[in-house]
C-alpha positions as CSV (number, residue, x, y, z in Angstrom):
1,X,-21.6,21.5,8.0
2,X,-20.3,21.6,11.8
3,X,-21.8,18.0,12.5
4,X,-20.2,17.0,9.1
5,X,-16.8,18.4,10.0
6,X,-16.8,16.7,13.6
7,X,-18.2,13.4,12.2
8,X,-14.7,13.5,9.7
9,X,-13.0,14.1,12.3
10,X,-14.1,11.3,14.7
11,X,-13.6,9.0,12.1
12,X,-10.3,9.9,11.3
13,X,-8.9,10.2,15.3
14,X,-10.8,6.2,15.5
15,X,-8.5,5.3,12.6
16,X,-5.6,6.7,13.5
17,X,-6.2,5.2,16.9
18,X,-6.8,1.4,15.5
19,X,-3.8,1.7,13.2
20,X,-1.9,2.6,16.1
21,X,-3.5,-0.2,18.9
22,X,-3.7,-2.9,16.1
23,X,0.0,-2.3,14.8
24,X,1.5,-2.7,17.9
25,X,-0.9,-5.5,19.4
26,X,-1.8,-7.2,16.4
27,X,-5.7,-7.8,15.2
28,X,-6.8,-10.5,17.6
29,X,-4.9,-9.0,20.5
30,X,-6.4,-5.5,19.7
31,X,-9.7,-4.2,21.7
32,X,-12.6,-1.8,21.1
33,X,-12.5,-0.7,24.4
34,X,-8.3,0.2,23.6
35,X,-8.9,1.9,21.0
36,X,-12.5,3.7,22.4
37,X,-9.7,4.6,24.5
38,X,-7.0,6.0,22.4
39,X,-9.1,8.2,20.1
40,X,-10.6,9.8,22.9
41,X,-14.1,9.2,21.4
42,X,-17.3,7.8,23.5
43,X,-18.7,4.0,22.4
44,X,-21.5,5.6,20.6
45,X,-19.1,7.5,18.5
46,X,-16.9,4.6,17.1
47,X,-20.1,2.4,16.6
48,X,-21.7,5.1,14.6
49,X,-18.8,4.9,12.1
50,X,-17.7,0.7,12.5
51,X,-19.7,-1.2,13.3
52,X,-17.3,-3.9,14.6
53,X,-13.4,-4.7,14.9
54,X,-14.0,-6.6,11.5
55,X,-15.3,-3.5,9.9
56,X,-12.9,-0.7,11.4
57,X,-9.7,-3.2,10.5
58,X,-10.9,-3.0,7.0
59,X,-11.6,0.7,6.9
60,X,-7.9,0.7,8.2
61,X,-6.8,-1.5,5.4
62,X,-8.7,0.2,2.4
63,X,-6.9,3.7,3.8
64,X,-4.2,1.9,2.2
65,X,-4.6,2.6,-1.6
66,X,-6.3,6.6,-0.8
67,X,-3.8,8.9,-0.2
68,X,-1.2,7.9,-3.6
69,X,-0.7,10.4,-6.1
70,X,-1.2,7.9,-9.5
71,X,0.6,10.3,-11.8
72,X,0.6,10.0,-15.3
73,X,2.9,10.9,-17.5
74,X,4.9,10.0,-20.9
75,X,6.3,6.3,-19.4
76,X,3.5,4.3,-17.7
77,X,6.5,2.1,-16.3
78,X,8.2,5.3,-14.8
79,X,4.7,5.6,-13.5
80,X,4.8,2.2,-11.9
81,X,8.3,2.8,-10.2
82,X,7.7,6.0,-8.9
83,X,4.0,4.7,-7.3
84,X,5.6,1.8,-5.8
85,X,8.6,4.0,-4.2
86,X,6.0,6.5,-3.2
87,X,4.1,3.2,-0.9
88,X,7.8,1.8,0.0
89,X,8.2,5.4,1.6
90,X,5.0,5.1,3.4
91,X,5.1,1.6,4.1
92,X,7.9,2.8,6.3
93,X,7.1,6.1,8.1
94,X,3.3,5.5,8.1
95,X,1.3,3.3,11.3
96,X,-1.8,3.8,9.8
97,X,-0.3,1.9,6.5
98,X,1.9,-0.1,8.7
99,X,-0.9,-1.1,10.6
100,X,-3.2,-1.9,7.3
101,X,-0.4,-4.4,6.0
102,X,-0.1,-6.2,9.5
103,X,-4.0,-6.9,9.3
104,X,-4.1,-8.0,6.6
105,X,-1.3,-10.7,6.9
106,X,-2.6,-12.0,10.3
107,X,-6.6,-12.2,8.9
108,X,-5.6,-14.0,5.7
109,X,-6.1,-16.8,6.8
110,X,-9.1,-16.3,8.9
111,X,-12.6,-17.2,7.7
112,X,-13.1,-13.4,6.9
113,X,-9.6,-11.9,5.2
114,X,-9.0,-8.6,5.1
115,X,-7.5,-9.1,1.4
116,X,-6.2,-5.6,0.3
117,X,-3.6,-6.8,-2.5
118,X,-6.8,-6.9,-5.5
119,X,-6.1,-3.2,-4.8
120,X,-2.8,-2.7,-5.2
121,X,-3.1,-5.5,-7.7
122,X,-5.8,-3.6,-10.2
123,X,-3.5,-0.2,-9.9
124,X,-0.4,-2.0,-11.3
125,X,-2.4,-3.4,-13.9
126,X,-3.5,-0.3,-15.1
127,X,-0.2,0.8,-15.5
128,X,1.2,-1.5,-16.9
129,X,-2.0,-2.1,-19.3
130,X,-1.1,1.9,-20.2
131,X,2.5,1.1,-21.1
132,X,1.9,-2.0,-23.2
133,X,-0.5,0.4,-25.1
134,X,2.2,2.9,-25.4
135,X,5.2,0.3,-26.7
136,X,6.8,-0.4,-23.7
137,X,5.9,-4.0,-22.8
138,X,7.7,-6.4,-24.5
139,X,5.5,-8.9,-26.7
140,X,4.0,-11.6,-24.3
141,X,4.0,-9.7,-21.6
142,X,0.6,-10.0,-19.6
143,X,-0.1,-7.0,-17.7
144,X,-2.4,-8.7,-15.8
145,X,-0.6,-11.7,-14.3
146,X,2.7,-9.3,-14.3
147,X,1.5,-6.9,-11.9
148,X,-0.3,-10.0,-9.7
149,X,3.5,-11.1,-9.9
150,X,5.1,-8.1,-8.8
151,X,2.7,-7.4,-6.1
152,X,3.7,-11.0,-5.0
153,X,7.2,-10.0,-5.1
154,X,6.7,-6.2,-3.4
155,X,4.6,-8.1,-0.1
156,X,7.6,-10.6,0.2
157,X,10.2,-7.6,-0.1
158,X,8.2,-5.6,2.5
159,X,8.0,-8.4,4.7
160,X,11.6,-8.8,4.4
161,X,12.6,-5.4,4.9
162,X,9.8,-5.5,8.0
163,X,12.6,-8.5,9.5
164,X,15.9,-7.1,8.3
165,X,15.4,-3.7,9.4
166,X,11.8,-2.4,10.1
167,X,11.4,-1.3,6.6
168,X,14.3,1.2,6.9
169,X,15.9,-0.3,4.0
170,X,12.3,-0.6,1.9
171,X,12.8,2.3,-1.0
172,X,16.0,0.8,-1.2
173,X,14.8,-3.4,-1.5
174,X,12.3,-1.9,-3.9
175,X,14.8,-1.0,-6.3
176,X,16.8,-3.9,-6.3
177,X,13.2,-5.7,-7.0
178,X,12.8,-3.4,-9.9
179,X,16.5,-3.7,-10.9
180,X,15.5,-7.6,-11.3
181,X,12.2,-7.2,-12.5
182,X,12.2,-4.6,-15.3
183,X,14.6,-6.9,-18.0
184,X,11.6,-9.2,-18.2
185,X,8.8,-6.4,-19.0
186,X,10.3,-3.5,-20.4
187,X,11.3,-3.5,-24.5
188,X,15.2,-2.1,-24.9
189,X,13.9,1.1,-25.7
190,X,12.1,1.8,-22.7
191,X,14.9,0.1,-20.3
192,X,17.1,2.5,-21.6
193,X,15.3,5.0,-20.1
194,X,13.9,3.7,-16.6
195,X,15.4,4.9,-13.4
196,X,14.5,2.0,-10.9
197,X,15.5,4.0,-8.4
198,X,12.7,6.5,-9.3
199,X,12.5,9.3,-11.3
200,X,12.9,12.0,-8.2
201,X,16.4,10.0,-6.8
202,X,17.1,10.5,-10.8
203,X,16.6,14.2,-10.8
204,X,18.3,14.4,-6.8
205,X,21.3,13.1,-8.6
């Protein structure tokens, strides 16, 4: 149980401590040896866990999705709103997330991306496969190819907010995206009752 508890540990502090080399000095710039370095672990320990840079930056990237609450309640698309605030929130106080997005923009166009966005892209669809189920989808509405779209949309927002403002502004963006987005997926009786903003700004208010 000790060697268990350590061996979560180590992996953790070698996370932590790529998120933080790899934001800052970017993928390719990035070394083993750095980041050996920063989590204070020996060689043996990081290669026990990763076997290469390849493999850590995608253990970095697939920490993305892991620590979101997917609640679910009477309004799927509240759902939806409130997830995607919940990551805009992260997005900006979070280098370990921070890091995940940036390695995954500068490998996709490597010969071995580090995709995440299938992720993000199968939790949206869920959702919105739930509220089309419930009546809130308007007829037509695809919830496959609309969450692909508005996972598309949230990256270029993020990216935009990273240029503006270093995603100080995200939660923000995000609602203006939803503002924008929601006329074209949600029936009148559901808009009605949709708080872009998300349903905890709602209740703050």
């Amino acid at each position: 149980m000790v060697k268990q508890e350590r061996a979560v540990r180590t992996r953790r502090a070698v996370l932590e401590a790529a998120a933080q080399v790899m934001g800052v000095r970017g993928y390719e710039a990035a070394t083993m040896a750095e980041i050996i370095q920063q989590a204070g672990v020996t060689k043996g320990a990081l290669y026990f866990h990763f076997s290469s840079k390849h493999a850590l930056a995608r253990a970095v990237i697939m920490e993305q999705t892991q620590p979101f609450e997917q609640k679910v309640t009477a309004s799927r698309l509240q759902d939806a709103i409130d997830f995607t605030h919940q990551v805009a929130v992260a997005l900006r106080d979070d280098p370990l997330l921070q890091a995940g997005t940036r390695i995954a923009l500068e490998t996709t166009f490597s010969e071995e991306p580090l995709v995440p966005y299938h992720a993000w892209i199968d939790i949206i669809t869920k959702m919105f496969s739930d509220a089309q189920d419930n009546g809130e989808l308007l007829p037509g509405v695809s919830p496959e190819g609309a969450a692909e779209f508005f996972v598309a949309s949230y990256f270029g927002v993020q990216l935009f907010s990273m240029a503006a403002s270093n995603r100080t502004d995200l939660p923000e963006r995000v609602t203006v995206l939803w503002k924008h987005t929601l006329p074209g997926l949600a029936t009148a009786g559901a808009l009605s009752h949709l708080e872009p903003r998300g349903s905890e700004e709602r209740a703050a208010v």
